[in-house]
Each structure stands twice: as structure tokens, then as C-alpha cells.
C-alpha positions as CSV (number, residue, x, y, z in Angstrom):
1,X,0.0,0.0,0.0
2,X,1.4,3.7,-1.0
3,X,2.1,5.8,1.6
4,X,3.0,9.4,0.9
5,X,6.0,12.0,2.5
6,X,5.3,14.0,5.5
7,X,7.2,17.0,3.8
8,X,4.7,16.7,0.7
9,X,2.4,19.5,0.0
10,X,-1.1,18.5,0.3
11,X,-1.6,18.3,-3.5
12,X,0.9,16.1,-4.4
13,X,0.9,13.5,-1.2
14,X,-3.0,13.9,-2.0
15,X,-2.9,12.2,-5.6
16,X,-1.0,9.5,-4.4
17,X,-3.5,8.8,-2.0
18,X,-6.3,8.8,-4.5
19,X,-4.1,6.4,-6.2
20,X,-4.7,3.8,-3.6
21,X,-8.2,2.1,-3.7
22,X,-7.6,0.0,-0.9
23,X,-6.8,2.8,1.6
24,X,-10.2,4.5,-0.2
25,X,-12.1,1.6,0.8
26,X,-10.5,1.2,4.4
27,X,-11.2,5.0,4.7
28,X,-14.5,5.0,3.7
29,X,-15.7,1.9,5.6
30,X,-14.1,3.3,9.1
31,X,-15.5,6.5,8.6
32,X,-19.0,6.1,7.7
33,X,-19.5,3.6,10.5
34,X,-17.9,6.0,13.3
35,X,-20.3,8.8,12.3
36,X,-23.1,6.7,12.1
37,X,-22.5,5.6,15.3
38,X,-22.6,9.1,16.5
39,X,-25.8,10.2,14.9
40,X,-27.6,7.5,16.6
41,X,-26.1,8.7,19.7
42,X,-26.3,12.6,19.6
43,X,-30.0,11.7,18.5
44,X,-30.8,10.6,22.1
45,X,-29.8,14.0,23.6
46,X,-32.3,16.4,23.3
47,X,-30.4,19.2,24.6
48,X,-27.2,18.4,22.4
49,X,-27.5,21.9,21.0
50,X,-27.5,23.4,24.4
51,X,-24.5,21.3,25.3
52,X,-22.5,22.3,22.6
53,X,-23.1,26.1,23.3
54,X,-21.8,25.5,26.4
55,X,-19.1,23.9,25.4
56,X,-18.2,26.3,23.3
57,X,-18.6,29.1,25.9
58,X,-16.3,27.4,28.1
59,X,-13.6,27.0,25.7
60,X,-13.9,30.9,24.6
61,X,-13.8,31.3,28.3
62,X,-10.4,30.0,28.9
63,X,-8.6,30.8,25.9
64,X,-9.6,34.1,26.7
65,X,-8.1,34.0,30.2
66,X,-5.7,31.2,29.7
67,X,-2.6,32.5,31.6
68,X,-5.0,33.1,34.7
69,X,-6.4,29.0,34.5
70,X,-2.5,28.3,33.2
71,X,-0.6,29.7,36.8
72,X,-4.2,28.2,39.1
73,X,-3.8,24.8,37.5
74,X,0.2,25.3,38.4
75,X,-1.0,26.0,41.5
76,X,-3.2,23.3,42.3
77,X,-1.0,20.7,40.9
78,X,1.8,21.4,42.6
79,X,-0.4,21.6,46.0
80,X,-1.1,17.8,45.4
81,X,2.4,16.9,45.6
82,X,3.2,17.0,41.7
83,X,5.6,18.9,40.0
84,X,4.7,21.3,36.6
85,X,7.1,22.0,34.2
86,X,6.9,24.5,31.4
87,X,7.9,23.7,27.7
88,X,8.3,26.5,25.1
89,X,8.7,24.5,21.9
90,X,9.2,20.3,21.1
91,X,13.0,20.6,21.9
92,X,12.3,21.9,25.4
93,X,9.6,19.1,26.4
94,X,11.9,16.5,25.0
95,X,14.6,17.2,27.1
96,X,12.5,18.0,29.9
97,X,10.9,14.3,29.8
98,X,14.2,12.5,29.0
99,X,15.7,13.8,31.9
100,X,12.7,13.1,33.9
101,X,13.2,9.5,32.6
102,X,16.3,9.4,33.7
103,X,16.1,10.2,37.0
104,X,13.8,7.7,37.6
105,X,16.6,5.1,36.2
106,X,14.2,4.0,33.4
107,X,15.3,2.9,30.1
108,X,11.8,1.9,28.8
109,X,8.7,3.4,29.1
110,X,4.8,2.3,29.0
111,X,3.3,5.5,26.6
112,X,-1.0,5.8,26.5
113,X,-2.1,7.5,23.2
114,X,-1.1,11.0,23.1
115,X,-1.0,13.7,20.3
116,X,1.0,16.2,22.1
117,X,3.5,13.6,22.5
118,X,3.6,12.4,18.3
119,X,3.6,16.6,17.7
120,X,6.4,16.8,19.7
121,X,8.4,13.4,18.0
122,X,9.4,12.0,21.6
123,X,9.2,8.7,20.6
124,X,12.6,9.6,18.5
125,X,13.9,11.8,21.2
126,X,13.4,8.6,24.0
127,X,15.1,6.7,21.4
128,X,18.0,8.7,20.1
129,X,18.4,9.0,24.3
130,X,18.5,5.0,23.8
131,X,15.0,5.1,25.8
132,X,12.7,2.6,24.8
133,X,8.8,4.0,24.1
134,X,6.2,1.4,24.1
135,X,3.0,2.5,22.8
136,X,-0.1,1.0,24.8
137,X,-2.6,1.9,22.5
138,X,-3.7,-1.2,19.8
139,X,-3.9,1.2,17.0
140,X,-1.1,2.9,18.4
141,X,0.7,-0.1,18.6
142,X,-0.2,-0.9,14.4
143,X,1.4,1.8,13.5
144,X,4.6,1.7,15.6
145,X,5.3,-1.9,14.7
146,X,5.1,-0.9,11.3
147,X,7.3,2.0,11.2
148,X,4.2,4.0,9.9
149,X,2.4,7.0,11.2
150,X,-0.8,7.9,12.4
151,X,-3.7,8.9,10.0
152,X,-6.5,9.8,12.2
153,X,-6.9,11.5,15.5
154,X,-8.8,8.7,17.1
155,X,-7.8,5.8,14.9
156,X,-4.3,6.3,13.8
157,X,-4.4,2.7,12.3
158,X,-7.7,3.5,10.4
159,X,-6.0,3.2,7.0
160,X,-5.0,-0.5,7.4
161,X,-7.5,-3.6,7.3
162,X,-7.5,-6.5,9.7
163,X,-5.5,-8.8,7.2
164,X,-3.0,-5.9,7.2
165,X,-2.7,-6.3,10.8
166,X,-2.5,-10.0,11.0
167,X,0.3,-9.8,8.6
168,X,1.8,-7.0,10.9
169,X,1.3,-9.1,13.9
170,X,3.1,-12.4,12.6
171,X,6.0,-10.3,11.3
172,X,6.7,-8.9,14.7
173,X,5.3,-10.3,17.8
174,X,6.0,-13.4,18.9
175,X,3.7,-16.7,19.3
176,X,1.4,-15.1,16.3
177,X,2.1,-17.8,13.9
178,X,-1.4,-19.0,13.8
179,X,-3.3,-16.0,13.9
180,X,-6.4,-15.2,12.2
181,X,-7.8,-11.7,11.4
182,X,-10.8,-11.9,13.7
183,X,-10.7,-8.1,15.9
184,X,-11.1,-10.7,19.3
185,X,-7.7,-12.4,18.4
186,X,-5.7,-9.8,17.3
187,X,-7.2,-7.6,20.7
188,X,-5.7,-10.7,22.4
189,X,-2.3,-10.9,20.8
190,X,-1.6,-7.5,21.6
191,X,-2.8,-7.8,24.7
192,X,-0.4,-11.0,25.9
193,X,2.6,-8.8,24.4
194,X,1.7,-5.2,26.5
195,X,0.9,-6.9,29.8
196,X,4.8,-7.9,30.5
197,X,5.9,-4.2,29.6
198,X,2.7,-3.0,31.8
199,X,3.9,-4.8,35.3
200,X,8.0,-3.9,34.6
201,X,7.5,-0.2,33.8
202,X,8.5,2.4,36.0
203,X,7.7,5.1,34.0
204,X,4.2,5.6,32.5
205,X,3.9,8.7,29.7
206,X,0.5,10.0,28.9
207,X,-1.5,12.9,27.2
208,X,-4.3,14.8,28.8
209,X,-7.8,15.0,27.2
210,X,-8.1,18.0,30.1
211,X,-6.8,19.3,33.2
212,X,-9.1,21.2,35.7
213,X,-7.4,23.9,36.9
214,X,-9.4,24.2,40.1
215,X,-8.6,20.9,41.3
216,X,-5.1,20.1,39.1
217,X,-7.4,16.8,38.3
218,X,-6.4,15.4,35.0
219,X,-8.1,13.2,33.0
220,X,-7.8,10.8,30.2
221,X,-10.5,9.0,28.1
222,X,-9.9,5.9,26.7
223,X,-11.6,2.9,25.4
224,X,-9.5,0.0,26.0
225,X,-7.9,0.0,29.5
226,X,-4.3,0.5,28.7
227,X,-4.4,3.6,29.7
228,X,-5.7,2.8,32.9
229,X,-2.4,0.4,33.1
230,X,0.0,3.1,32.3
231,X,-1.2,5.7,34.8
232,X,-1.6,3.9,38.0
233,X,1.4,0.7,37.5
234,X,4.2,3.0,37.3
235,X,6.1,4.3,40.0
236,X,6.6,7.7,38.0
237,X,3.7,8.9,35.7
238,X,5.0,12.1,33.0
239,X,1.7,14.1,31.8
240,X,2.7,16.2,27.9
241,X,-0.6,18.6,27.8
242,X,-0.6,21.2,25.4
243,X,-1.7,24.4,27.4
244,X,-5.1,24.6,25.6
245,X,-6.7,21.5,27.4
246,X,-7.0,23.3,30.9
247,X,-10.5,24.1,31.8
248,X,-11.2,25.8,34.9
249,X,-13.9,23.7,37.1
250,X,-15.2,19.9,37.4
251,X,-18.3,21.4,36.1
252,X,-16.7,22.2,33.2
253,X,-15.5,18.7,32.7
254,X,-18.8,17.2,33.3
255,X,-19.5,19.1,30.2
256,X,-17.1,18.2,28.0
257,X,-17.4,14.6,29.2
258,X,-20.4,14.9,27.7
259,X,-19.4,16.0,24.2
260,X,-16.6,14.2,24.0
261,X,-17.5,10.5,23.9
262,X,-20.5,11.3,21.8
263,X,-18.9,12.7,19.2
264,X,-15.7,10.3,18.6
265,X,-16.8,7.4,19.1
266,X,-20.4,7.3,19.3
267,X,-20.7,5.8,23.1
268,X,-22.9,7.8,25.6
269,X,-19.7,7.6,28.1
270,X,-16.0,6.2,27.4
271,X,-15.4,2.4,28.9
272,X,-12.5,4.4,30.7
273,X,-12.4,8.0,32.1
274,X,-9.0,8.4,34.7
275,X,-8.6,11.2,37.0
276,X,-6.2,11.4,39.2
277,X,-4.8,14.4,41.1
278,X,-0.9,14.7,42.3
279,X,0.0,12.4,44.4
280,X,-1.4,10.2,47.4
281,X,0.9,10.5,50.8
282,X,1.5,7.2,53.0
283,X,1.3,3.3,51.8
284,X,1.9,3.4,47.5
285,X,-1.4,3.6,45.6
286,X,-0.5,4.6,42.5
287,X,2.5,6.7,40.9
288,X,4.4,8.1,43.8
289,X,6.0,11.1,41.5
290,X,3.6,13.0,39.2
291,X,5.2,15.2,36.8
292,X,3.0,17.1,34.3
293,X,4.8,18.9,31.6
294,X,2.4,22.2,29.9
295,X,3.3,22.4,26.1
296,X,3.3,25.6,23.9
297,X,4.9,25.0,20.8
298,X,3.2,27.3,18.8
299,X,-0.3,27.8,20.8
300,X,0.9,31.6,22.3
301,X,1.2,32.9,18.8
302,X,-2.4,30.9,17.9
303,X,-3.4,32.7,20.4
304,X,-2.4,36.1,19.2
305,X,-5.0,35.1,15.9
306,X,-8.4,36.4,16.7
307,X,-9.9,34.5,14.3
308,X,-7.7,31.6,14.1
309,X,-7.5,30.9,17.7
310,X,-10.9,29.0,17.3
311,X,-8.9,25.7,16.4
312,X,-7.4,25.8,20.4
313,X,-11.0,24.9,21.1
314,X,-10.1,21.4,19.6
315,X,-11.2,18.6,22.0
316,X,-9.5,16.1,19.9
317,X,-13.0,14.2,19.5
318,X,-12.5,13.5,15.1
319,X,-15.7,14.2,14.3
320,X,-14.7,16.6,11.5
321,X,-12.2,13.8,10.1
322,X,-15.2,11.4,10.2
323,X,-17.7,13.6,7.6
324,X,-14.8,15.7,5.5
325,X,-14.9,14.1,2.0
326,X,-11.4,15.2,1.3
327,X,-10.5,13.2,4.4
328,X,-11.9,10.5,3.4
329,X,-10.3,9.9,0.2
330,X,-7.1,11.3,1.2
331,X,-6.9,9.9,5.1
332,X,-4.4,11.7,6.8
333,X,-1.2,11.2,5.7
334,X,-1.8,13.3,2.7
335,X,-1.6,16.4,5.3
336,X,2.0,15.4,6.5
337,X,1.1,16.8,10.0
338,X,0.4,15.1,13.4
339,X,-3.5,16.7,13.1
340,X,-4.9,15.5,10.2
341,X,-8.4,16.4,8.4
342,X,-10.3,19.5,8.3
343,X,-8.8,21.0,12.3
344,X,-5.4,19.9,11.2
345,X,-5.9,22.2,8.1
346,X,-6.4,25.4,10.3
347,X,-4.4,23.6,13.3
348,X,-0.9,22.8,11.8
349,X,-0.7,25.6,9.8
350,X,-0.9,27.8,12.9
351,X,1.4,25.8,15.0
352,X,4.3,25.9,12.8
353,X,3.6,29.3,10.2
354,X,1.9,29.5,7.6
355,X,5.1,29.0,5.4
356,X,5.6,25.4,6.9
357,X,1.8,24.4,5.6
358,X,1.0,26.9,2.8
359,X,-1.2,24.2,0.6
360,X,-3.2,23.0,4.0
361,X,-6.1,25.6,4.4
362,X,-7.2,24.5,0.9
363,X,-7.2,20.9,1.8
364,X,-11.1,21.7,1.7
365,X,-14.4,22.0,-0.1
366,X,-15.9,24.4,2.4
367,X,-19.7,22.3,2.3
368,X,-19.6,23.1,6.3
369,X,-20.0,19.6,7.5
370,X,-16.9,19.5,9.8
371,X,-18.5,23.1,11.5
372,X,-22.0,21.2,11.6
373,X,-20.6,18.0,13.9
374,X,-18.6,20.1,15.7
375,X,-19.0,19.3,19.7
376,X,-17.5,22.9,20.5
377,X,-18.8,24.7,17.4
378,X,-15.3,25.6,15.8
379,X,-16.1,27.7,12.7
380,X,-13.6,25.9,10.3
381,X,-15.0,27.3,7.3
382,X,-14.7,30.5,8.7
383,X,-10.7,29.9,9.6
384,X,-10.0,28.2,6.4
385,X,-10.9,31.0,4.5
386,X,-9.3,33.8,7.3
387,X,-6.0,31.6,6.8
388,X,-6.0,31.8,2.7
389,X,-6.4,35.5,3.1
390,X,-3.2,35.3,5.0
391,X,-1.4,33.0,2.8
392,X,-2.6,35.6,-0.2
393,X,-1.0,38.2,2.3
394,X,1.8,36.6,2.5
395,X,2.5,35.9,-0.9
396,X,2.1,39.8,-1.6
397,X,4.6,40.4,1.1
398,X,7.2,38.3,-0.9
399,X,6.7,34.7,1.2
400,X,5.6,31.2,-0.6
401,X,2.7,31.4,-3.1
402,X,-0.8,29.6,-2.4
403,X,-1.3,28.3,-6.2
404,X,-0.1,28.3,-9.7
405,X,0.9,31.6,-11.1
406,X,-1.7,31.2,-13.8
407,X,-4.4,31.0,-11.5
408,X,-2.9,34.1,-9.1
409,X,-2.8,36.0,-12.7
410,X,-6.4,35.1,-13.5
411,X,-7.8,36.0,-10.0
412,X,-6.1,39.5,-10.3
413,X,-7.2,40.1,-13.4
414,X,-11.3,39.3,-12.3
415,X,-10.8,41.5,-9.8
416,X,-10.1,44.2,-11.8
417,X,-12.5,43.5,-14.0
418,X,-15.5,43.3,-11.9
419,X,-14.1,46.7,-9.9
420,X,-15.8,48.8,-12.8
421,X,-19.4,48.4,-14.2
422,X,-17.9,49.6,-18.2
423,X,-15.2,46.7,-17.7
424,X,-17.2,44.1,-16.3
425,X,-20.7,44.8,-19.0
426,X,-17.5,44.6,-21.3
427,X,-16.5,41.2,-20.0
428,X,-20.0,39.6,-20.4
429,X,-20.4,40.6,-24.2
430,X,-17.0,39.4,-25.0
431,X,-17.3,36.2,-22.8
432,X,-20.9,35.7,-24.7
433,X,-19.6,36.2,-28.1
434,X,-16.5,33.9,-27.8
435,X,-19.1,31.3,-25.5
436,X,-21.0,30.5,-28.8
437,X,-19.3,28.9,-30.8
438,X,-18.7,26.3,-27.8
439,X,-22.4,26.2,-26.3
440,X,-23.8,22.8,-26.5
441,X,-27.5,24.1,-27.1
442,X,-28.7,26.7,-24.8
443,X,-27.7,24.7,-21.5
444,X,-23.9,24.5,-21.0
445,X,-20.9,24.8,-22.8
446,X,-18.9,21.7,-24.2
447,X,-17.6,19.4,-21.2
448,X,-13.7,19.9,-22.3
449,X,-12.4,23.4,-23.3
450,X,-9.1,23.3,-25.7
451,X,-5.8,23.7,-24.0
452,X,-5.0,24.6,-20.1
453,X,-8.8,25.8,-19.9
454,X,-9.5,21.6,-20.1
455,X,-8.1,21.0,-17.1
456,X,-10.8,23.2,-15.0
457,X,-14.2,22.1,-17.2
458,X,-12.8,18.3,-17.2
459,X,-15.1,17.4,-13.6
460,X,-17.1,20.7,-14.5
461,X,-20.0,22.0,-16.1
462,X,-19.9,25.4,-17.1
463,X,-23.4,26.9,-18.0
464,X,-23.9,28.6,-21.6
465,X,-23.8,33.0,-21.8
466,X,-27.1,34.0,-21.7
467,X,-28.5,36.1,-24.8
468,X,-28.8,38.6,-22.4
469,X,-27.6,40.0,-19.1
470,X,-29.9,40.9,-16.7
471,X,-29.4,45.0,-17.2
472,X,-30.0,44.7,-20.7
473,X,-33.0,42.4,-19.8
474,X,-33.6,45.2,-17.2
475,X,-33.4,48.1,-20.0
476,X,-35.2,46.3,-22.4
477,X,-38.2,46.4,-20.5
């Protein structure tokens, strides 16, 4: 199966994709059933609209104040016995949690899925520190064993079939020799590999879905119980939480508990929601160090975006991924970024500059579908088209273009045209009379247009001039 280059601009890695039926098929199967799933689901709530304006406010809320919720979650956290630590970029938290590693006199770790942590590339830094990382997670897992990367923000193994994973499974962990492709026994092989690395770890690496700053609770959804096992076994538990997931009360969380489940994987409430808070004194229950390590990397300078800073709402839930029809025949690799799908178009661009992700913020049709399913009602239309305004800036300014010159030339010379009535009523009558000899009756004009044109009217339909425009209609009457 084709896989396509993270440093590949969306267009490119994106015809590769579309290349590959199988991964169109794997895609399309995974994704309608997850939003299915949800529909059913959000159905039962009849205040669902209600919910999501609240969730919404909430995340306005903070963002708004986040350096206040920031310094009180500090605060509370390190009141429990646990210890914060501030990162300004990847390189920072990286050394911050290989040190913390370390210390403990680890060389392995026991990792529960975490996008803050693939942003960030630890699993190489661990490494290249000669750190094992062992991820917990079964699609995590996939894609780890096969030197892959994730495509999905829930599923990150969603562009591989269960044959795939069989195959995957014989090749690299042991006593697999007979196994089938049912979901029970390949649960169950991973499951007889993880549970020696769960009971020797002394080091457990998670995410955070959110941390209330409040209480300096943090919690972690999860579906499996691995996660479970990698926050409570090890002596030492590391927590990578990009800044944005602090919310500021338990109500709040009940809230987003609410949203969250719902709309990734269409269950009323996860199988597993942890929360734990520092540490507990006296006999061990638990981790006895807690080390939670806020990440930035970017999110200060989203922040600074009064528009753009919508995509910090993000509760990581995949709902967008699941009804975007780029994303679906594309999956995520095509974006070459750790957020894939419609929030990883107005996400990744703003983490890392424009410049890094110039192609992404047209990784879209705009039909709204991602801003209809969203749990905290992120206007991604809305962004997408804010950030190709800045791209457009940006290319003015001297920095990487957004398209082809040919089609930055034809956009600047319709807007001049339609900034004067004389050129524009000149425009129609020369568009009408060179439209004629091309109209397929009085409908449309022919299917293919000669040269470059035919590239554009090849999967369009371009309506026939009228005999008249509506101000000579107008006059006429």
C-alpha cells in the first residue's frame, strides 16, 4: 500500500492517496460507521445543541483567560504533591521528559495515546536518548510496529484492514504464527505482548484530554484499559498537555465529558475515564512522583489570531475527520502533519507558520459539514478561509505562493474587471460572443475546453452565456 511523505504539500501527497483504492475503501468503511454511530447517539440528547453552546462558551472562556487558568492549575497541581514544568517549543519538552526518565533510572517506558506527544516526536527523542517508548494503545501499537504513522486523531491505524494487521502481527510479535484476522484475536495478541511491559514499567507517559485547573485533576478518556495500566502501575507517571486543554472547574468537565465520547466514538460515556490528582501520601497507591509537563509549541502565537484561535477549542473528538470528504479519500497522511483532516488544516498551519503548511487551508471544499458535527462549534469554514487570506498576504509580502501563477494572474485580473461596471458589461459581451461557438445548445458549454482551460471544465459543467444579461434584460423592458 502507498504511503505518501510528511514533507509533501497537500496536492501532491493527495494524488498519491487517491491512487490507492484499498486505503479508499479502508477509509470510507471506518469513517461512515464512526459517524453513524454518533448520529444514533447525539439523537438521544435532546439538549445536544444546548450542550455544545456551552461547550463552546467554556472553551472561549479560557482561551480568553488562559494564563490566569494556566498559573491556578500550576498551582493546584503542585499543592497535590506534583511537579509542573513549562515547555516553550518540542525541543524543550523533549529534554524535559528524557531527563525526567532518567532520573527515575528507566530505560523503557509504557506511553498511553497521546497527540502532544507524536507533535512533539518524543518517541525519537526517547530513542536517540537509547530510551525505549512502548506504545499502549492497539492502533497505536499498528502503526509503531510498522514503522508507519498515524492517519487519524482517534484511529491512527484506520488506513489498514484487519488482514494488514495480521500480517503486521506475525512479522513482529512473537507466538502469532497462527493467527487469524478476527478483531477478538488480534485484541488478544496484543494484549499478551503489552501486559509484560505494563507490570515492569517504571515510568508511564500520557497525554491529557483535560486538566481542571481548580482541582489540578487530570483526566484521560480511553476505550481499552491501557491507559488505565500506564497511569496507575508505574512508579513515575509524565503528563505532555498542550496548554489549551486546561479548563477551569469539574463542572466544566462534566460538560465536555459529555461532548466528547459522543462525538468520537459514538458511546454515551468512554469504557475508561482516569482522574487522578498529584499524588497520594502514606502506603503506594498509585504513581508516587507526578510530573505534568504544559506544552506551547506554537499555541501563544495561535493565540495572538483572533480569528484563528478558534482551532485551540479542539477537543480532539475526530468528528470533522469522520464527515470531510477530502479526508476520506485522502486519510491523513496526505496532510504530512500530526492533526490530520479539516482541524489539522487550520491547526498545523498555525502551530508551525503558515510558510511550513502553505497548501493546507485549501485541503477543503468548504460544504460546512466539519462546523455542523462540531462538539464545541469551531467555525472551520470560517478559519480556512481567514487563513488563505493570509497565505494571499503573505504571498504579496514576498513569502511562498498559495497556487499556480496562472491561477494568481487570473484572480487578479477578475478583480479588476469586476471593480468597474464599463469593464465588467464589457466582459459579459466578450465572454458571450466567444461562448458560442462552444455552447452545447442553450444549456452548457462543451464538457472539455481546448488547452489549459481543459483541465478546470474536465469534472465541470460550465453553464452557456445567456442572450442577455440581466441589465439589458432590465433596460429592455
Amino acid at each position: 500500500m502507498s504511503r505518501t511523505s510528511p514533507s509533501a504539500a497537500f496536492p501532491e501527497a493527495a494524488r498519491v492517496a487517491l491512487g490507492d483504492a484499498q486505503l479508499r475503501a479502508n477509509l470510507r468503511k471506518a469513517t461512515h460507521t464512526i459517524r453513524d454511530k454518533r448520529e444514533r447517539v447525539v439523537d438521544e440528547v435532546a439538549d445536544w445543541e444546548e450542550l455544545r453552546a456551552a461547550g463552546r462558551a467554556i472553551k472561549e472562556r479560557t482561551v480568553r483567560h488562559l494564563d490566569v487558568w494556566l498559573e491556578r492549575l500550576e498551582a493546584s497541581v503542585t499543592a497535590r504533591g506534583g511537579i509542573v514544568h513549562w515547555a516553550r517549543d518540542a525541543t524543550e519538552a523533549n529534554a524535559i521528559v528524557t531527563s525526567l526518565v532518567r532520573a527515575a533510572g528507566a530505560d523503557e517506558v509504557v506511553k498511553v495515546k497521546s497527540m502532544a506527544t507524536d507533535e512533539i516526536g518524543l518517541n525519537d527523542a526517547l530513542a536517540a536518548a537509547g530510551i525505549a517508548a512502548h506504545e499502549t494503545d492497539l492502533a497505536e501499537l499498528i502503526v509503531q510496529l510498522a514503522g508507519d504513522r498515524p492517519s487519524h486523531i482517534l484511529v491512527p491505524a484506520i488506513h489498514r484492514n484487519r488482514a494488514e494487521i495480521r500480517a503486521l502481527f506475525r512479522a513482529h510479535l512473537p507466538g502469532t504464527e497462527g493467527l487469524t484476522d478476527e478483531p477478538a484475536a488480534l485484541a488478544e495478541a496484543a494484549r499478551r505482548f503489552l501486559r509484560d511491559r505494563f507490570l515492569h514499567a517504571r515510568v508511564g507517559i500520557s497525554g491529557a484530554n483535560f486538566a481542571v485547573a481548580e482541582t489540578g485533576a487530570v483526566c484521560v478518556v480511553e476505550s481499552e484499559g491501557n491507559g488505565r495500566m500506564c497511569t496507575t502501575l508505574p512508579e513515575t507517571l509524565i503528563t505532555v498537555m498542550g496548554i489549551e486543554k486546561v479548563v477551569p472547574s469539574p463542572a466544566d468537565l462534566g460538560v465536555m465529558l459529555q461532548l466528547l465520547p459522543r462525538s468520537s466514538t459514538g458511546e454515551r460515556m468512554n469504557p475508561y475515564t482516569s482522574v487522578w490528582t498529584g499524588v497520594r501520601p502514606g502506603p503506594p497507591d498509585g504513581p508516587q512522583r507526578f510530573h505534568l509537563v504544559l506544552l506551547d509549541n506554537g499555541r501563544t502565537d495561535v493565540l495572538a489570531d483572533e480569528m484563528g484561535r478558534q482551532a485551540l477549542h479542539c477537543i480532539r473528538c475526530s468528528a470533522c475527520l469522520n464527515v470531510c470528504p477530502v479526508y476520506e479519500r485522502t486519510g491523513g497522511h496526505a496532510y504530512g502533519e500530526t492533526y490530520p483532516g479539516p482541524i489539522g488544516a487550520i491547526l498545523a498551519p498555525q502551530l508551525h507558520g503558515l510558510k511550513a503548511a502553505t497548501s493546507l487551508p485549501w485541503a477543503s471544499t468548504l460544504c460546512g459539514a466539519c462546523a455542523d458535527v462540531c462538539p464545541v462549534g469551531i467555525d472551520i469554514p470560517g478559519v480556512l478561509i481567514h487563513l488563505r487570506g493570509r497565505v494571499v498576504e503573505q504571498a504579496r509580502s514576498g513569502g511562498p505562493a498559495a497556487g499556480p501563477a496562472s491561477e494568481r494572474l487570473g484572480m487578479e485580473a477578475m478583480a479588476r474587471i469586476f471593480a468597474g461596471r464599463r469593464r465588467y458589461e464589457a466582459a459579459q459581451k466578450l465572454v458571450r460572443a466567444g461562448g458560442r461557438p462552444l455552447a452545447h445548445g442553450t444549456d452548457r458549454i462543451e464538457r472539455r475546453l481546448p488547452g489549459a482551460l481543459g483541465g478546470w471544465t474536465m469534472s465541470r459543467d460550465l453553464p452557456a452565456p445567456p442572450a442577455q444579461t440581466f441589465r439589458e434584460w432590465w433596460r429592455s423592458r
